[in-house]
N, C-alpha and C positions, 0 to 999 in steps of 0.2 A: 741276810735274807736270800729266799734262795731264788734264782730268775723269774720265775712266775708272777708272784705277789707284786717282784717289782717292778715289773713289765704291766700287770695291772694298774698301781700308782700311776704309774707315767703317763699310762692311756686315759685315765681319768683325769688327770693334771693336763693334758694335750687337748681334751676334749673341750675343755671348757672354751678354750677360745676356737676352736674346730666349730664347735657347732656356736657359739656365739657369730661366728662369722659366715657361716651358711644360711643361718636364721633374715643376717642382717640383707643377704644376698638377694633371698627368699622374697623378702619382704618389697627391697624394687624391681623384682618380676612381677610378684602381684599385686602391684599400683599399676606397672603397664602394662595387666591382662586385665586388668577390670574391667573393660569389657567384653571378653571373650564369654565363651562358652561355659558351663559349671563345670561338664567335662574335662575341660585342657585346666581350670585352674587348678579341680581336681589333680589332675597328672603331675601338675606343678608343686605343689604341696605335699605329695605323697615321694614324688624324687626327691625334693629336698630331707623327708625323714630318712630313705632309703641312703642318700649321701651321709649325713648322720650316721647311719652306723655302719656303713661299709668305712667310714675313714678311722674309726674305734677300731675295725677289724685290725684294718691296714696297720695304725698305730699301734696296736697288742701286737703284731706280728714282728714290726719294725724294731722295737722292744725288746722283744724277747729274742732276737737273734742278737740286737747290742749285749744287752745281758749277758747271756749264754758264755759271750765271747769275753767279757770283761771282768773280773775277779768282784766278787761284792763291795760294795763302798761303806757297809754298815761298821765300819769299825770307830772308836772313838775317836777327837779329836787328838790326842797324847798317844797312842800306838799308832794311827798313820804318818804323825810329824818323826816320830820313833822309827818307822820303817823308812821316810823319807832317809832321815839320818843315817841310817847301816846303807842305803843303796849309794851316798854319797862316796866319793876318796876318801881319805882320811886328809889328803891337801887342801880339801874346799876350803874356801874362809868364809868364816863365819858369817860375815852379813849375806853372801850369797845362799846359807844352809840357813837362814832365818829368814829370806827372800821366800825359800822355795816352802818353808813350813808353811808359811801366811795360807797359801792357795789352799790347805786341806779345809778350815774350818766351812768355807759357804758348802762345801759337798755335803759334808759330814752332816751340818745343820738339814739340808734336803734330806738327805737317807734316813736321821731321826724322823721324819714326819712320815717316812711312805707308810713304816705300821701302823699309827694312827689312822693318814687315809683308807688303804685297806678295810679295817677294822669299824672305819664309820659306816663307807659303804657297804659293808657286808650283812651291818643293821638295819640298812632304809633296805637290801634286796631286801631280804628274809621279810620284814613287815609288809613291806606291799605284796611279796611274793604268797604269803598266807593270805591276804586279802584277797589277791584274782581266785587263789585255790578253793575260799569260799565262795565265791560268789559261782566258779564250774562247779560245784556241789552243789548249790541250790537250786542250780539251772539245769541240772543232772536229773534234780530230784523232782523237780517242777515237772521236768519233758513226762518222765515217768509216771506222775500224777495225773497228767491230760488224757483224761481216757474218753473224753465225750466226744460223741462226732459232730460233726458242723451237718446242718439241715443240708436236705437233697438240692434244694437251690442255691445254697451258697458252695455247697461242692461242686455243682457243675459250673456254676459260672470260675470258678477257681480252677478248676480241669480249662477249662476254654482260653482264660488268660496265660496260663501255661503254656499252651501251645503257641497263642500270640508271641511269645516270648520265648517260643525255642526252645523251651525247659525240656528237654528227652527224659529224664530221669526222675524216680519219684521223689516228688515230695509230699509228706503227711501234712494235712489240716485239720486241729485242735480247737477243740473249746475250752479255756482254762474258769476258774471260779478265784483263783489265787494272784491273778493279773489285774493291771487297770488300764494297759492299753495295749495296741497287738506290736507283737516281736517277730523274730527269725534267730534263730540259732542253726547252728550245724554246718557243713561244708556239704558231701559226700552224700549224710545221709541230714537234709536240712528236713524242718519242722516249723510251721508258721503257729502263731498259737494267736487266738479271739480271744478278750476278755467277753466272758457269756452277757454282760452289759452290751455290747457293740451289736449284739444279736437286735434286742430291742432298743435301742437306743439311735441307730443309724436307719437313714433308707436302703434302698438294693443299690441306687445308685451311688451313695457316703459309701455303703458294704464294698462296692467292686472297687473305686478309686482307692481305696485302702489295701485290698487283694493286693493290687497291682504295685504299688509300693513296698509291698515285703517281698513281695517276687521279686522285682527288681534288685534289691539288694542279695536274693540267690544268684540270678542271672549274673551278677556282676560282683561275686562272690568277698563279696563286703564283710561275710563273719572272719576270713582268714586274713584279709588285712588289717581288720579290726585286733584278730588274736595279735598279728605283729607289731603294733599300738601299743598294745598293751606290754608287750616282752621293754620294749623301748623305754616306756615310761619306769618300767620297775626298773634297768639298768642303768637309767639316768637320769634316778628320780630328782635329786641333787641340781639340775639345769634348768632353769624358766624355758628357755627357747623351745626342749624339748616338749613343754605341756601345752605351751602359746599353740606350738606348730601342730600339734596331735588336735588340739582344740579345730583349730583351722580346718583340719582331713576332714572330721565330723562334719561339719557344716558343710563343707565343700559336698561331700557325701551324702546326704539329707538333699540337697538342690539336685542333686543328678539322678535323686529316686524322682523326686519331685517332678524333673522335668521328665521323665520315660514315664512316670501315671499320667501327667496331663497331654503325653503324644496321643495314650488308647483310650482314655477319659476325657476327652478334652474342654470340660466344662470346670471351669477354674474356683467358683461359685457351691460347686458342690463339694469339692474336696476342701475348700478353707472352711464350710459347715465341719466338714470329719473331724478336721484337726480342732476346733474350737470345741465341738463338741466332748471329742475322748483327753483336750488340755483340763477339762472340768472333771474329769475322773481319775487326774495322774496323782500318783501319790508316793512312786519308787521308782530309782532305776538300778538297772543290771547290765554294768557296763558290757559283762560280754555278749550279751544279745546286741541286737539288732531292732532297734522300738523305732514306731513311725514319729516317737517325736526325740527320736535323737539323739536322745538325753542331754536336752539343753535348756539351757533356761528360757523363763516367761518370756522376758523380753528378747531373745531369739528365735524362738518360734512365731512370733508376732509378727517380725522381720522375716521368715520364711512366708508366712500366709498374706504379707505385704505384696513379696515378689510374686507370689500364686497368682492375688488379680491385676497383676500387672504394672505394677510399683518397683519401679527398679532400683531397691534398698539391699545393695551388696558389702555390704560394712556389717562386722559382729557390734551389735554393741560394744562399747567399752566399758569397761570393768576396774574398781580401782584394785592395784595390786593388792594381792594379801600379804601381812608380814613376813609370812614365811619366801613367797619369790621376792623381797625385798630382798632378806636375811641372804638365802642363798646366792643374791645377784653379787651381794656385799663381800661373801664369800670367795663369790668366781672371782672376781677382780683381782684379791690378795693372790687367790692360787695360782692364777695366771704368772703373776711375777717370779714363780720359785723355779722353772725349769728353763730360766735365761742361761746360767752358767751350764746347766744339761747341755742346752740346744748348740750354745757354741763348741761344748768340748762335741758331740754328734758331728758339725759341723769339719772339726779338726781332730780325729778319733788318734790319740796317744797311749798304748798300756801303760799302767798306773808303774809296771814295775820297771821301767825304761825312766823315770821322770828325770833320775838324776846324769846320763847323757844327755837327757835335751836340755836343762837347766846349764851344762857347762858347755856345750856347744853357742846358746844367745844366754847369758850375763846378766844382758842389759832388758831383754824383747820380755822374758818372762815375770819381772816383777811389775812393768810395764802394762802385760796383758790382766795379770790380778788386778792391781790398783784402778785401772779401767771398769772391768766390769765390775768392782764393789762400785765404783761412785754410782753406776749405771742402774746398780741392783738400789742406792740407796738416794738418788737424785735423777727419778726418769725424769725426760723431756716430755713436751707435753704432746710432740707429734710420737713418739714413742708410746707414750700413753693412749693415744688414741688409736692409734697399731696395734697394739699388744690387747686394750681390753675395751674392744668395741663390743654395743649394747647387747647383750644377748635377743630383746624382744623389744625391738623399737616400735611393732606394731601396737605392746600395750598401750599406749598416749598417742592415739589418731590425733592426728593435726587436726585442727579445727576446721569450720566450714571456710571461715576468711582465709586461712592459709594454704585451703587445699587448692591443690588445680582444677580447674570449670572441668576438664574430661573425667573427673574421678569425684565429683561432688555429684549425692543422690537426688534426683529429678521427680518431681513426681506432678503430672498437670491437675490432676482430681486435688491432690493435697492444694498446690497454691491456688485451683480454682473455689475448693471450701471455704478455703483462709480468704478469699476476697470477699467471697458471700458472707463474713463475718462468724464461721465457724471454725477458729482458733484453738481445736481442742487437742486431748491428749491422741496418742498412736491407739487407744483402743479401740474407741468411739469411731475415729474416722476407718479404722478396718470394720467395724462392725456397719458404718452407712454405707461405704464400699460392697459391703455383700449384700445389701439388703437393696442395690442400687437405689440411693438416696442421690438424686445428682445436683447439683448446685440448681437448674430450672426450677425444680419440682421444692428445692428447700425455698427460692423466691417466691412462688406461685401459693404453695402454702403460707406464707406472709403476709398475702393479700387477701386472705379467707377470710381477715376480722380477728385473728384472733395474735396480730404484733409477732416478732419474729419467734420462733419456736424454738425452742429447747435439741439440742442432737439426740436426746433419748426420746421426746415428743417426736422428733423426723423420724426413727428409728422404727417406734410401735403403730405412725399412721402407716409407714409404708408395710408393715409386716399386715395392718388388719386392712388394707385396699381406702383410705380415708385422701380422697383426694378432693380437691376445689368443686370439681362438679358435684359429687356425693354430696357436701356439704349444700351444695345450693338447693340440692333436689331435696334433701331433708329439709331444707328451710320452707321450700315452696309446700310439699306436703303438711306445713303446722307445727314439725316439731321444734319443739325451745333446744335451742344447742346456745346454750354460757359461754362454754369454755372448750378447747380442743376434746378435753377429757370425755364431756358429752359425745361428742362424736366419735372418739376411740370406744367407749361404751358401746355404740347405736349397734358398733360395725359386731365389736366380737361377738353382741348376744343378735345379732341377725335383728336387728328393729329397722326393718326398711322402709323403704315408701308400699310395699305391697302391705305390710303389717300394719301400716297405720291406716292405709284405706278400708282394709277387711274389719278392723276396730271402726272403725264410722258407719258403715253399711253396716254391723252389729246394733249399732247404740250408743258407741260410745265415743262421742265427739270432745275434742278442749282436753284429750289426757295431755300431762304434763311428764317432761324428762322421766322424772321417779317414778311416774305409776308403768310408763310403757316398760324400763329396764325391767319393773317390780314383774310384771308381766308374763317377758320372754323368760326372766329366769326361774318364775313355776310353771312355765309350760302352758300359758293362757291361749290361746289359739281364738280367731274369730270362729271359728264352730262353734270351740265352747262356749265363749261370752253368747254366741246366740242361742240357744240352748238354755244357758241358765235366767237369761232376758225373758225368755218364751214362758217359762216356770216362774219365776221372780219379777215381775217387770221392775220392781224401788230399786234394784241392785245397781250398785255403783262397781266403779272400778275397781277400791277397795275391796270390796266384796268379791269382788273373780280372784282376788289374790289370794283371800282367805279359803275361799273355795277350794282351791288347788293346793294350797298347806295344810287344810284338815279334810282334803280326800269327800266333799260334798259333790256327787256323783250319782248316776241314776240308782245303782247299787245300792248307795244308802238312803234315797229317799222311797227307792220299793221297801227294803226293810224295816222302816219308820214307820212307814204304812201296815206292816204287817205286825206289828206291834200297838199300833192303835194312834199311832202319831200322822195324822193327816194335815195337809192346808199348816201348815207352820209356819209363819214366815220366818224369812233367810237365818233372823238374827238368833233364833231359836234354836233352828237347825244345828249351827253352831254350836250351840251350849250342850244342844243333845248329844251331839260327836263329843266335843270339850270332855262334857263328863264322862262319858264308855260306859253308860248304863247300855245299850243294844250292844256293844263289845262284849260286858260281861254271859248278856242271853246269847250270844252267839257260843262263847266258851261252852254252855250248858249245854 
């Protein structure tokens, strides 16, 4: 082989415990910044990938100078014992020229494997390497595609954030039809892209807390750390540490947009609406953008819009491994073991062509030094073992709650004040009663209305339609029958107040029941009209104002009827008159 490749080998065999042990490093700084700032944990997790591959550098370089300088090792094990042999005297004795044979084989076994490693990794670049090349192609092609412009008010409020934020330089703002949530691509020359949903879908103020999150990610030029993410992951696609920690930057990075929109937004309430709202429209992502959700998963983002209102849930979900970071973890371990005989001869650098001086100078030291390090290579100890192949990603299995420390176990007073009020539910429900400010008072107080403790989705839709203990009372005192909460969630959405039920009595029509008011409000019964149709009809019942307003009995059609010969009809008539469309047809004519 010729220096290169195998200076590559090396660096990939070095790396595995390099970055397995920077990972592990990693991992007890950010236990003891947990509560720091997003930003410093940020900085913490992005040095530690940056150490990662400045030590790859170091070790390619370190490599290829040993190399350079040292004749290749790929030779078989029967031609190096062979050149052993010719470099010997012709006086050596024999057991000391079978001494010094022994040493070639563990080299020789390494130098077989560096083509293989080579060769595997040059399969995982190339496959991921095609993957990012697709994904700049379609985000090439995407930018390209976005020709719509974003309306005069959402331009200017995006011109304004801009300048909050120091931006000098342009950046273009995009309507896309191909998106499903908003991004950021570009450095230099950056481009925020709307899915034209978010248009209608958001208020102005969901729209600007949104702006202000892809800005920030220009401000704080997140697409080119992102690209160097991405270079990392395809060169060491082979390492858990490297995905775990890459994983980390993201989140880490998603909290620090987060928290620069809630500096200029500062309504916490409105931006966990955005992000709820536009998680209901996601459906892809494109790692190398820049998306306001991150590209993380449900249960991650749930945990970002936790910390939004103020839930301080700084732990990634846990995830169980997938086969493959088993597979590879399994793998690191063994390769870890193959560049012990490397690291010592490093350690004590000998030219290969000198072996049989040094071999007759110590006798005794050199079959000594072999036999050593095969037991070493074939019986590690177990602090050896622990040395040699510590965890790559010990953050994948959070310690539990019982065995975490009280300063790094997540707090939340809303959470354990729900859970005593007897609402034990899942993390979605309590972030959605969280936004909807359901507070533990108001979910007791509701308890007491008559109607036994209430459901988190009953808490959920009284606070969203204003159904609170006094409404309910004041419905009561006006006459109306309220069952069950639902009655009253009904009363509220189709507007059946106390002013509607008193306008319905001074009409005529006293003792309506739940079903006839609902029936009511939602054709549009108004006390005008019931007085009106009263004054023309006196027999008409409430039924009757419903039917009224679903078959269009109106001044309109009772002049008509009139003008057709149909006079003085009562109501129930009228009806059959409309029913049939005999005056519809004379109309057509």
């Amino acid at each position: 082989m010729t220096p290169i490749p195998q200076a590559i080998a090396w660096t990939l065999i070095h790396f595995c415990w390099q970055a397995a042990a920077i990972a592990a490093v990693y991992r007890l700084i950010s236990a003891a910044n947990a509560r720091r700032s997003s930003q410093a944990r940020y900085l913490v997790s992005l040095s530690a990938l940056l150490l990662m591959l400045g030590a790859a550098v170091v070790t390619f370089a370190w490599e290829l100078r040993t190399h350079a300088a040292v004749p290749s090792t790929t030779a078989t094990a029967e031609n190096l014992r062979a050149s052993i042999a010719a470099d010997l005297p012709r006086s050596t004795a024999p057991g000391l020229l079978v001494a010094a044979q022994q040493q070639a084989p563990a080299h020789v076994t390494i130098a077989c494997l560096l083509p293989w490693i080579d060769a595997l990794w040059l399969i995982g670049v190339f496959a991921l390497s095609v993957r990012s090349l697709g994904g700049w192609w379609y985000l090439r092609r995407l930018r390209l595609a976005s020709t719509i412009e974003a309306p005069v008010s959402v331009s200017a409020a995006f011109q304004r954030i801009s300048k909050i934020l120091g931006l000098s330089r342009a950046i273009t703002l995009r309507l896309s039809t191909a998106i499903d949530s908003p991004m950021t691509m570009g450095t230099l020359r950056a481009i925020v892209l709307l899915p034209l949903s978010a248009i209608t879908l958001l208020g102005p103020d969901e729209l600007e807390v949104v702006l202000v999150h892809e800005l920030a990610h220009v401000h704080r030029a997140d697409f080119f750390w992102n690209i160097l993410q991405t270079i990392a992951e395809t060169l060491f696609f082979f390492h858990p540490a490297v995905w775990w920690l890459s994983a980390r930057i993201r989140h880490e990075r998603e909290l620090c947009c987060d928290d620069l929109a809630l500096q200029i937004c500062p309504n916490p309430i409105v931006y966990a609406h955005a992000l709820v709202h536009l998680e209901e429209q996601r459906s892809r992502h494109l790692r190398f953008a820049m998306a306001l959700d991150g590209h993380q998963s449900h249960a991650t983002l749930l945990t970002r819009i936790a910390r939004i209102l103020g839930e301080p849930m700084t732990r990634i979900p846990s995830r169980r491994l997938l086969p493959f970071s088993l597979a590879a973890a399994c793998a690191g371990l063994v390769v870890i073991l193959l560049p012990v005989p490397h690291l010592l001869a490093s350690l004590n650098p000998k030219p290969q062509s000198n072996l049989a001086p040094a071999i007759i100078a110590a006798p005794v030291i050199a079959p000594a030094i072999a036999t050593e390090v095969a037991i070493q290579i074939a019986k590690p100890s177990p602090a050896q073992r622990a040395s040699t192949t510590p965890e790559p990603a010990p953050a994948a299995e959070p310690q539990s709650d019982d065995k975490a420390a009280p300063s790094a176990r997540p707090h939340s007073d809303y959470i354990d004040q729900m859970k005593a009020a007897g609402y034990d539910v899942d993390l979605d429900k309590l972030i959605a009663m969280k936004i909807q400010n359901v507070t533990p008072e108001y979910a007791q107080a509701m308890s007491q209305a008559g109607f036994g403790k209430l459901s988190a989705d009953d808490l959920i839709a009284c606070k969203i339609q204003g159904v609170t203990p006094d409404a309910i009372v004041e419905m009561r005192k006006q006459g109306l029958e309220i069952n069950n909460i639902h009655d009253a969630i009904s009363f509220r959405i189709f507007q059946v107040t106390p002013e509607f039920v008193s306008g319905m009595k001074a009409a005529g029509f006293d003792s309506l029941t739940s079903k006839q008011l609902l029936a009511m409000r939602v054709q549009g019964v108004t006390p005008e009209y019931a007085r009106t149709l009263k004054q023309k009809f006196p027999g008409v019942t409430a039924d009757d104002l419903v039917k009224a307003r679903i078959f269009r009995i109106d001044d309109e059609f009772i002049a008509q009827a009139a003008r057709h010969g149909f006079t003085n009809l009562p109501f129930d008539k009228l009806v059959r008159l409309r029913i049939s469309g005999i005056l519809d047809d004379e109309s057509a004519k």
